[in-house]
N, C-alpha and C positions, 0 to 999 in steps of 0.2 A: 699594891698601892701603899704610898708611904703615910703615916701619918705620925709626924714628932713632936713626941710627948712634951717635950719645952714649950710648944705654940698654945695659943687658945685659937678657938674656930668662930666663925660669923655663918649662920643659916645658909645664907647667900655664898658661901664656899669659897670666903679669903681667910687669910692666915695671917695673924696678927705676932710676932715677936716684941716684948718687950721689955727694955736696961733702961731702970730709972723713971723717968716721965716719959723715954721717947716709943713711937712706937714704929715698927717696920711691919710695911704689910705686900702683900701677895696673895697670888690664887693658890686655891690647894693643887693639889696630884689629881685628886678626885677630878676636878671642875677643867683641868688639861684635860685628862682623860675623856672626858666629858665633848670636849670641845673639837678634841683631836688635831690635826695638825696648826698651829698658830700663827698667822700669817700676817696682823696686823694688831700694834696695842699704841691707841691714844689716848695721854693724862688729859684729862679738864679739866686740871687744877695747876695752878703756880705756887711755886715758892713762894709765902709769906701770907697765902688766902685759908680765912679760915674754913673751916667744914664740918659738917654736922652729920653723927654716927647717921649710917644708912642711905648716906647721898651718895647718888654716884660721882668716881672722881675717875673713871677710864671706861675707855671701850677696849676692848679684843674682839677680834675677828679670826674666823677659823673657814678651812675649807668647807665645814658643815654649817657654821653658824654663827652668830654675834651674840656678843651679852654683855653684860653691864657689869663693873667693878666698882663696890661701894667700899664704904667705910664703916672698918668695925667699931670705931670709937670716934669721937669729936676731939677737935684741934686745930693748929695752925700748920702747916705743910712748911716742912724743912726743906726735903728734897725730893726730888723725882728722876726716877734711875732712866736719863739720856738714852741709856744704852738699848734701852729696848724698843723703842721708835725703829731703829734700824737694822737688832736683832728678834725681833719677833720672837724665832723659834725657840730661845734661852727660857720661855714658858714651858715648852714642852720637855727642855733638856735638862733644867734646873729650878722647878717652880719655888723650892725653900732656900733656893740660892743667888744664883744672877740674876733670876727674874720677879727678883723685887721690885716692887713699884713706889710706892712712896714712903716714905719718914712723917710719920706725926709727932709735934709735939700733943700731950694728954692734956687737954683741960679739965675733963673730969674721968678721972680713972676710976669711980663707981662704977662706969662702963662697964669696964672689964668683966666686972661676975655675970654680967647679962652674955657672957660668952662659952662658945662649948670647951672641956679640953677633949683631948685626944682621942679617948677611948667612946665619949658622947658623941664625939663628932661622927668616928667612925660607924658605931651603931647607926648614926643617921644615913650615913653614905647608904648603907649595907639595907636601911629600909625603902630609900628609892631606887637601888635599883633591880628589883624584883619584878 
C-alpha cells in the first residue's frame, strides 16, 4: 500500500495535497483497498460552494459498499475532477493521481496540523486492520 510522504492524511481516509492556499483532495490506497472494486463516485459540491472541514462532499460506491468522502480542510471548491463520474475505477487505478476529486481553495490552513502525515497515517492503517 502506498502512502506519499508529500500528502497529509484525514481519519476518514482522504488525502489532501497542498501548493500555496490550494488544496487537492482524494481517497487514500488504503480506503480503495478498503472499498475494493469502485463503481460509482458522486461530487455534492459545485464549483464555487463553500464547505466545512469534515462535510461530506462525495459519495463512492464499490461492489462491497458505499462511504462518504469528506473534507480535510474548509474552503471554497475550485474544481471537481468531471472525469470520475464516468471513470469510476481511476480510484482503484490511481487514487494519488487521476482520481482526484476536488480543489479547495484554504480558508483556514490551521487546519492543516489537525492532519496526519504519512508515516501517522499509516501506523493508523496498520492499527485497523488487525
Amino acid at each position: 500500500m502506498l502512502f506519499p510522504s508529500e500528502l497529509k492524511y484525514a481519519k476518514t481516509d482522504e488525502w489532501i495535497s497542498v501548493e500555496g492556499n490550494i488544496a487537492t483532495v482524494g481517497v487514500t490506497d488504503f480506503a480503495q483497498n478498503q472499498l475494493s472494486d469502485v463503481v460509482f463516485f458522486e461530487s455534492l459540491v459545485s464549483v464555487g460552494e463553500n464547505i466545512e472541514k469534515g462535510s461530506q462532499f462525495g459519495t463512492l460506491e464499490s461492489v462491497k459498499a458505499a462511504a462518504s468522502v469528506n473534507a480535510p480542510v474548509s474552503g471554497k471548491v475550485i474544481q471537481v475532477n468531471e472525469d470520475l463520474a464516468n471513470s469510476p475505477e481511476l480510484v482503484n487505478e490511481d487514487p494519488y493521481g487521476k482520481a482526484w476529486m476536488i480543489k479547495i481553495e484554504i480558508s483556514s490552513p490551521a487546519e492543516l496540523s489537525t492532519l496526519m502525515d504519512a508515516r501517522e497515517y499509516k501506523a493508523y492503517c496498520e492499527e485497523r486492520s488487525h
